[in-house]
N, CA, C and O atoms as CSV, one atom per row, in Angstrom:
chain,resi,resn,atom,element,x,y,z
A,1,UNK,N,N,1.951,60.411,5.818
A,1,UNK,CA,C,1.342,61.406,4.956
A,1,UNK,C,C,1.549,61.037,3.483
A,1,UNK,O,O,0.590,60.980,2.713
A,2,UNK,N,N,2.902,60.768,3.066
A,2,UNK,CA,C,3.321,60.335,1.588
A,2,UNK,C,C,2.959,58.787,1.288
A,2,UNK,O,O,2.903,58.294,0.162
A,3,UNK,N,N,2.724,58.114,2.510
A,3,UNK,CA,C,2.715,57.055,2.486
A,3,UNK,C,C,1.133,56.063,1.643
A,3,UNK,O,O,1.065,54.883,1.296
A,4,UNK,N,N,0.018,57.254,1.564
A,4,UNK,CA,C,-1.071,57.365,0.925
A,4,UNK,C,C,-1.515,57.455,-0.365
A,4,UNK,O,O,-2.638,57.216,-0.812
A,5,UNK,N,N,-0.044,58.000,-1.185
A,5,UNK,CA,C,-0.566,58.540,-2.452
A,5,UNK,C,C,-0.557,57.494,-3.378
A,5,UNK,O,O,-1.572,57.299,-4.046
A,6,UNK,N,N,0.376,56.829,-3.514
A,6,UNK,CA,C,0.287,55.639,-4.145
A,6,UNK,C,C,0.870,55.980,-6.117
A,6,UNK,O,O,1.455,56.999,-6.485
A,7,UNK,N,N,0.556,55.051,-6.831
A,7,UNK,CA,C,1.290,55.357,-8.422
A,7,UNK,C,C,0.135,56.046,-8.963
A,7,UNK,O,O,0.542,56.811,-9.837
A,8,UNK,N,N,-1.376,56.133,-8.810
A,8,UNK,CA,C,-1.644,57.118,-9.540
A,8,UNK,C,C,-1.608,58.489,-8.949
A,8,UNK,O,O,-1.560,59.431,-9.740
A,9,UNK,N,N,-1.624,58.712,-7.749
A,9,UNK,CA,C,-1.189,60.067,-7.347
A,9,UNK,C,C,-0.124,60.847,-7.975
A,9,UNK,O,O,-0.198,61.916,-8.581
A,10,UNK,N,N,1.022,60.001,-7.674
A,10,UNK,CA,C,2.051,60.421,-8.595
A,10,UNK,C,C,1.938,60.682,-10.254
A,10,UNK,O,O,2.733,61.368,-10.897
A,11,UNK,N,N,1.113,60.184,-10.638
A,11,UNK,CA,C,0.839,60.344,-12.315
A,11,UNK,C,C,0.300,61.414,-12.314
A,11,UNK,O,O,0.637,62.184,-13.212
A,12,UNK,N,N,-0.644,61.834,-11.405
A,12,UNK,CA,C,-1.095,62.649,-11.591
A,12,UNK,C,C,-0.784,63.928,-11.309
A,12,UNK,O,O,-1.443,64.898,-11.681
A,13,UNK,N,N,0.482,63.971,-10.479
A,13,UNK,CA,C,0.811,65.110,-9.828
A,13,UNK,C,C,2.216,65.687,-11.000
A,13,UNK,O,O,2.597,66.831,-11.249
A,14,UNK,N,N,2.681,64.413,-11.491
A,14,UNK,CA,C,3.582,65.006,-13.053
A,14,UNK,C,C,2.888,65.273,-14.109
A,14,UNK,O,O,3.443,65.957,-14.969
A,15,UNK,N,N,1.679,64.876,-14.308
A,15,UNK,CA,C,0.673,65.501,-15.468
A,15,UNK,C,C,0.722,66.837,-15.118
A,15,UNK,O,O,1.523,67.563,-15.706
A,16,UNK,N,N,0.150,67.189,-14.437
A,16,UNK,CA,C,0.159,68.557,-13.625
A,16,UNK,C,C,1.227,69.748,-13.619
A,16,UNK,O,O,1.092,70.900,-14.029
A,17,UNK,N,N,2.629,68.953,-12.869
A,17,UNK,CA,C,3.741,69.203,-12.998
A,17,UNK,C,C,3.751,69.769,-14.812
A,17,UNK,O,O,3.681,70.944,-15.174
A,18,UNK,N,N,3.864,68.464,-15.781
A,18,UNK,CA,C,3.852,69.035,-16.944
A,18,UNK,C,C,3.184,69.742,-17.724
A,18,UNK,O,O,3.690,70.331,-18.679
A,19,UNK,N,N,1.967,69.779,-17.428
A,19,UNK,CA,C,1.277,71.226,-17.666
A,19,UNK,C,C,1.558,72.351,-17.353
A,19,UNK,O,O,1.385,73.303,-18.113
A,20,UNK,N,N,2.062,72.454,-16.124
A,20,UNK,CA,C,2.399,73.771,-15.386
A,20,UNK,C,C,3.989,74.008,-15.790
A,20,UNK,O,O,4.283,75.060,-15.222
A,21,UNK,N,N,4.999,73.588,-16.412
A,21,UNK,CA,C,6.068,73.535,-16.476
A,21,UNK,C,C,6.053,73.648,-17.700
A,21,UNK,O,O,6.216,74.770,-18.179
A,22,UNK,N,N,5.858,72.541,-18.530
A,22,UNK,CA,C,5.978,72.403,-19.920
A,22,UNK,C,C,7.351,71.275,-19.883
A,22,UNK,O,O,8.119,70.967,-18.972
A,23,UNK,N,N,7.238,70.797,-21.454
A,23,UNK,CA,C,8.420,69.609,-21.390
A,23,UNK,C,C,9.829,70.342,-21.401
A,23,UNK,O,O,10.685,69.458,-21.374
A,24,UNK,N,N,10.255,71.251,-21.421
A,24,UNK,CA,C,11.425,71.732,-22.168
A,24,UNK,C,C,12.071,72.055,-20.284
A,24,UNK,O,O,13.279,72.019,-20.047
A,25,UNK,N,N,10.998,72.352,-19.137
A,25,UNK,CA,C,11.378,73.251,-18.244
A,25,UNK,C,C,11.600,72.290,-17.278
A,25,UNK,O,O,12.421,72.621,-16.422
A,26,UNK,N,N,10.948,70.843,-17.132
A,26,UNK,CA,C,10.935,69.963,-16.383
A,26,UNK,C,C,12.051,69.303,-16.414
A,26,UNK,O,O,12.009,68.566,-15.429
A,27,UNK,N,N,13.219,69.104,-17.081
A,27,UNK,CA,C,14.341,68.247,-17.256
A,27,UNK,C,C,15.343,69.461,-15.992
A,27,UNK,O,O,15.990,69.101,-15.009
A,28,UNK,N,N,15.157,70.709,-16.441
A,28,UNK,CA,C,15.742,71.868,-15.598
A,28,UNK,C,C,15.352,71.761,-14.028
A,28,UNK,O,O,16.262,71.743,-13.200
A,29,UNK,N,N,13.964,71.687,-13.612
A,29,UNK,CA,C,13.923,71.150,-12.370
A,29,UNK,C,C,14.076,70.367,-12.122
A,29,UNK,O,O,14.076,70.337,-10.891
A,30,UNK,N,N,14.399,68.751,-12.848
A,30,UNK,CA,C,14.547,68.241,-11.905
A,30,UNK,C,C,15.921,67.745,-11.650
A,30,UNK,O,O,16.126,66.923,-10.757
A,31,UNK,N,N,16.994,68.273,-12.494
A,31,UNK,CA,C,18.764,68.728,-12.310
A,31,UNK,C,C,18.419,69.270,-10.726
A,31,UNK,O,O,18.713,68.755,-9.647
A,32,UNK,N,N,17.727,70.436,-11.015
A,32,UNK,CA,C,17.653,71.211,-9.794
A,32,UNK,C,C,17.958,70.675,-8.340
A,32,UNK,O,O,18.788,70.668,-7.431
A,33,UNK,N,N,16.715,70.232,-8.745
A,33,UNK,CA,C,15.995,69.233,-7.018
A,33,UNK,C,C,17.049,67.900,-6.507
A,33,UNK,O,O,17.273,67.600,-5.335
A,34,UNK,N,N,17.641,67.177,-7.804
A,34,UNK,CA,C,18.717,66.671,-7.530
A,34,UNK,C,C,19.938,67.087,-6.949
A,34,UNK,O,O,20.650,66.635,-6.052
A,35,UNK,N,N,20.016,68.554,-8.069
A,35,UNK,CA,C,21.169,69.180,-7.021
A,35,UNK,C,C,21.470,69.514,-5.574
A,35,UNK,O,O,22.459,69.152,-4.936
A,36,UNK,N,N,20.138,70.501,-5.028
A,36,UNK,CA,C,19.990,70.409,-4.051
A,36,UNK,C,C,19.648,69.222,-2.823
A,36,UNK,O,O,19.578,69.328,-1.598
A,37,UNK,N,N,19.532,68.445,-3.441
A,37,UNK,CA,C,18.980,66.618,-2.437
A,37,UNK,C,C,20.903,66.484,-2.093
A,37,UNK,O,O,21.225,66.241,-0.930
A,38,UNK,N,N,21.917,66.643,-3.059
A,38,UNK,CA,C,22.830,66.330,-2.848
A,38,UNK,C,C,23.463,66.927,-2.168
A,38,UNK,O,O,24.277,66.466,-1.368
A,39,UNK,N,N,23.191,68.164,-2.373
A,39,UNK,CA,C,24.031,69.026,-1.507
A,39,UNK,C,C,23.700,68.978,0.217
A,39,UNK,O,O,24.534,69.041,1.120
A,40,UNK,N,N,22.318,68.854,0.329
A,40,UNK,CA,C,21.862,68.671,1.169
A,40,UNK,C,C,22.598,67.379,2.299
A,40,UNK,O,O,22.992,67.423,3.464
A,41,UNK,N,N,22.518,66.215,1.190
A,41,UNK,CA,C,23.262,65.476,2.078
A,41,UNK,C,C,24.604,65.014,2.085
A,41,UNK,O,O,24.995,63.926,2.507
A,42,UNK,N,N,25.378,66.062,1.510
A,42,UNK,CA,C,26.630,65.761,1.508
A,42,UNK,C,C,27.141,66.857,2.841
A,42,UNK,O,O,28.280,66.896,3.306
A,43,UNK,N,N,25.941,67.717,3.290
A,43,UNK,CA,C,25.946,68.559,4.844
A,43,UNK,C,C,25.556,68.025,5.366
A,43,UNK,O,O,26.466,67.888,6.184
A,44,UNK,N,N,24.729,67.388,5.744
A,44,UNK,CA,C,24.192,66.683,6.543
A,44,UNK,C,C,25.243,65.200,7.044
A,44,UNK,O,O,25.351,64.672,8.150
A,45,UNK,N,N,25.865,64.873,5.788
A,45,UNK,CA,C,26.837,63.558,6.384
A,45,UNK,C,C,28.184,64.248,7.019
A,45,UNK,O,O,28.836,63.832,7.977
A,46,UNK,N,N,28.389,65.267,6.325
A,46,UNK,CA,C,29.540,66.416,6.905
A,46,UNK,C,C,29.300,66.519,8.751
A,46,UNK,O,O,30.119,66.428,9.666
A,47,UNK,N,N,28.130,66.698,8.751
A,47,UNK,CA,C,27.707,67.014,10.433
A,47,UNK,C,C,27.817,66.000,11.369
A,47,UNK,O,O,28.098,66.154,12.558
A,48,UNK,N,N,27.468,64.422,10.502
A,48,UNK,CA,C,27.435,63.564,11.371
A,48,UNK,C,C,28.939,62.891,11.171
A,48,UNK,O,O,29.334,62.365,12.212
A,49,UNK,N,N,29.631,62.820,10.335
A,49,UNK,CA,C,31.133,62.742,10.553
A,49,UNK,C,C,31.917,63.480,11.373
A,49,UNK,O,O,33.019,63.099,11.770
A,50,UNK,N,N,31.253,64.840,11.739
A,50,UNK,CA,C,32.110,65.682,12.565
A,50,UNK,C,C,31.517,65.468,14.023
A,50,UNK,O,O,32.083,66.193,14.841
A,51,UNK,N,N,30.486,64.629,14.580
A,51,UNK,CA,C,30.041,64.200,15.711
A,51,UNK,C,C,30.939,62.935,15.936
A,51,UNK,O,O,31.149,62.530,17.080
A,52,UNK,N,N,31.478,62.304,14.814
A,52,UNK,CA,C,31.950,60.992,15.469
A,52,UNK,C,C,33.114,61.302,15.674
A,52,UNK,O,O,33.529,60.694,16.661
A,53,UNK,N,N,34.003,62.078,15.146
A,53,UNK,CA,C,35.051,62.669,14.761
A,53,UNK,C,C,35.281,63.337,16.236
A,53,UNK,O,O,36.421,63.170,16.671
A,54,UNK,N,N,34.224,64.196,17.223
A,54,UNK,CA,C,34.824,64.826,18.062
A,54,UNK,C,C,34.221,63.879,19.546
A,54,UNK,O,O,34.266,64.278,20.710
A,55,UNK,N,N,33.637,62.449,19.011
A,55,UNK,CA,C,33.545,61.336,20.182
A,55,UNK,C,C,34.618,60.880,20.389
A,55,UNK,O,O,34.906,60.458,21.509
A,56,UNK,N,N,35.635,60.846,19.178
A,56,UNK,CA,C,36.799,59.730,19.472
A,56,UNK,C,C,38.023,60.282,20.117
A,56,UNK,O,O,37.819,61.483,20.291
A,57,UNK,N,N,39.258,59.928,20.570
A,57,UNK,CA,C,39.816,60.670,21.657
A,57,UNK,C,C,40.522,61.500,20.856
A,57,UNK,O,O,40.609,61.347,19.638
A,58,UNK,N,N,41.068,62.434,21.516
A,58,UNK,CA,C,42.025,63.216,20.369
A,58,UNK,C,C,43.311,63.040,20.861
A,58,UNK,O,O,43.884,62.713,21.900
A,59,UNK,N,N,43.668,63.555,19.129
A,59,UNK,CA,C,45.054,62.962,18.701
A,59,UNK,C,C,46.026,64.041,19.670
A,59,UNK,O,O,46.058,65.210,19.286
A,60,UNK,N,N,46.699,63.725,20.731
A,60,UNK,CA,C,48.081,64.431,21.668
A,60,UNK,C,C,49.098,65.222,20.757
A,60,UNK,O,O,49.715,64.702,19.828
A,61,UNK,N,N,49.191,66.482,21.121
A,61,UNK,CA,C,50.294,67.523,20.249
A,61,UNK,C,C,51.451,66.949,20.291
A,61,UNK,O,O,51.840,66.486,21.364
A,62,UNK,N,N,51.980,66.888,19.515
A,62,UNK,CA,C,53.680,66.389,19.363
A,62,UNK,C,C,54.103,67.483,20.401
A,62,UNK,O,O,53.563,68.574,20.580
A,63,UNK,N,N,55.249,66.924,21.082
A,63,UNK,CA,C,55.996,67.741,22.052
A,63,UNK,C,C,56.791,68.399,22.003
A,63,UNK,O,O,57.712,67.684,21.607
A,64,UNK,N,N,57.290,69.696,22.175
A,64,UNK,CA,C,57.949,70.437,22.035
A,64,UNK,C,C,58.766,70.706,23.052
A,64,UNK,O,O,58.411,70.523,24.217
A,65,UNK,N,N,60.205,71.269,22.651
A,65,UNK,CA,C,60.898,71.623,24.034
A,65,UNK,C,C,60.909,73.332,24.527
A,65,UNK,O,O,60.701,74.234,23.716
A,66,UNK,N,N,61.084,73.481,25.443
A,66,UNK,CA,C,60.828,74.447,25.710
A,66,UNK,C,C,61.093,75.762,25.034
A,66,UNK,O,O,60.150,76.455,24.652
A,67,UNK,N,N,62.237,76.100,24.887
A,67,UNK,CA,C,62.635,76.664,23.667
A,67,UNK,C,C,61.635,76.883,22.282
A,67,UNK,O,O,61.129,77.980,22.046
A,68,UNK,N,N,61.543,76.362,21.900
A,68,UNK,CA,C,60.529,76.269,20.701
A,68,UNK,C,C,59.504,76.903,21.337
A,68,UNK,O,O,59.214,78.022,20.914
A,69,UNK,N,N,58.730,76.342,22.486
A,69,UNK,CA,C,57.830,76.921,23.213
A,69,UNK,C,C,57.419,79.001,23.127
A,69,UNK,O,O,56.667,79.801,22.570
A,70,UNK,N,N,58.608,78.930,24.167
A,70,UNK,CA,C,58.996,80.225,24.327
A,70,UNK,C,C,59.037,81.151,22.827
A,70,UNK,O,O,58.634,82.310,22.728
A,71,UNK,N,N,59.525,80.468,21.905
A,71,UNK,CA,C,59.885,80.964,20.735
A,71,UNK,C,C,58.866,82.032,20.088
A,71,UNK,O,O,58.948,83.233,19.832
A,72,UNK,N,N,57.418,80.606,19.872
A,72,UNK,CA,C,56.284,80.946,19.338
A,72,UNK,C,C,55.867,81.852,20.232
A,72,UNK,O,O,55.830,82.986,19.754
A,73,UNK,N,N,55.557,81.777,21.295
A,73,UNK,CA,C,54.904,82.558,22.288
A,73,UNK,C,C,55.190,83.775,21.970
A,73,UNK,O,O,54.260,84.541,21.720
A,74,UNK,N,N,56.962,84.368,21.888
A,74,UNK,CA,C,57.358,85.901,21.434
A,74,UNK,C,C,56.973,86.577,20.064
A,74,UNK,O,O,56.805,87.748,19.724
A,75,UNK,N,N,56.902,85.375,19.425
A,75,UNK,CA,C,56.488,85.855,18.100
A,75,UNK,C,C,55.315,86.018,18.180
A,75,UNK,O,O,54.964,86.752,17.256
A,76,UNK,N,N,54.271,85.648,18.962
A,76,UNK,CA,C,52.850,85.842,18.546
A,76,UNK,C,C,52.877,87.559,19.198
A,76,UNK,O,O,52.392,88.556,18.665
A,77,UNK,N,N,53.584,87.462,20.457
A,77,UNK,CA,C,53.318,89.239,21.282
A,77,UNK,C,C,54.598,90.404,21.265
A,77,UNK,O,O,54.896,91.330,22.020
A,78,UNK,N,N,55.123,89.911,20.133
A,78,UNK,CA,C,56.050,90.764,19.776
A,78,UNK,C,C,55.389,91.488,18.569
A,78,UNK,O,O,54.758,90.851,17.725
A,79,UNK,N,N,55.573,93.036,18.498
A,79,UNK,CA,C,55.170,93.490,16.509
A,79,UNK,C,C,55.842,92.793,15.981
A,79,UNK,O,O,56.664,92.007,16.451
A,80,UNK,N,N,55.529,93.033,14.788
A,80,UNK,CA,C,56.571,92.816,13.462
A,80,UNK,C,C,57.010,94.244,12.859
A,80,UNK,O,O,56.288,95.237,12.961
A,81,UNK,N,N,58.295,94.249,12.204
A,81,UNK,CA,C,58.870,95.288,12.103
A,81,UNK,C,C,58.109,96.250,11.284
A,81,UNK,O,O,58.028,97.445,11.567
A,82,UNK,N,N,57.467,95.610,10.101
A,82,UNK,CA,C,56.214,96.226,8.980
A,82,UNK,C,C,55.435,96.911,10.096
A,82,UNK,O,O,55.513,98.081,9.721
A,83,UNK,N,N,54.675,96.931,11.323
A,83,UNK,CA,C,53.963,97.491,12.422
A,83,UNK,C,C,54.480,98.008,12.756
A,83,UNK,O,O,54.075,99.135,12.470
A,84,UNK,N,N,55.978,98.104,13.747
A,84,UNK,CA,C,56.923,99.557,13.724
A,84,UNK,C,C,56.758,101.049,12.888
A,84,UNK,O,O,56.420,102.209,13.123
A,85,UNK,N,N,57.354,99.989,11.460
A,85,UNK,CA,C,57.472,101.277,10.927
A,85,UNK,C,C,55.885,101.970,10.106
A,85,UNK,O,O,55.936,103.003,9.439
A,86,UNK,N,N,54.663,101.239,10.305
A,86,UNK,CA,C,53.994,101.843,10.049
A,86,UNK,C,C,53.294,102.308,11.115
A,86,UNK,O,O,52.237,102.678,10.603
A,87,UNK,N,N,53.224,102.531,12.351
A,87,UNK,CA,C,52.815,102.793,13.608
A,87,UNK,C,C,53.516,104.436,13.767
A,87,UNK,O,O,53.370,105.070,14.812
């Protein structure tokens, strides 16, 4: 489709552009359009780093002894005393 327009298309489509914009407004879009192109693909590489990221094997939890185990476990289903006394 883009592959048609060729260099005077494009001349002609920033003539245009600068008519319809004016010189002062066109430096503002096109910060813009840059901005967003970047942002764009700094998500887009985000997505495909996090595909390779969850191909490769994963990294094994350091081991714990039991104790420790048990530990966390009470603390997660135990209140805390702040919940006592506001309960």
């Amino acid at each position: 489709m883009f592959q048609q327009i060729g260099i005077p298309g494009l001349i002609l489509i920033l003539v245009i552009a600068l008519i319809i914009f004016g010189p002062s407004k066109l430096p503002e879009l096109g910060r813009a359009f840059g901005r967003t192109l970047r942002e764009f693909k700094d998500a887009t590489k985000g997505l495909v780093d996090g595909d390779k990221e969850e191909k490769s094997e994963p990294v094994p939890e350091p081991k714990q002894d039991q104790a420790a185990k048990n530990q966390s476990a009470n603390a997660a289903t135990e209140p805390k005393k702040d919940e006592i006394k506001n309960a």
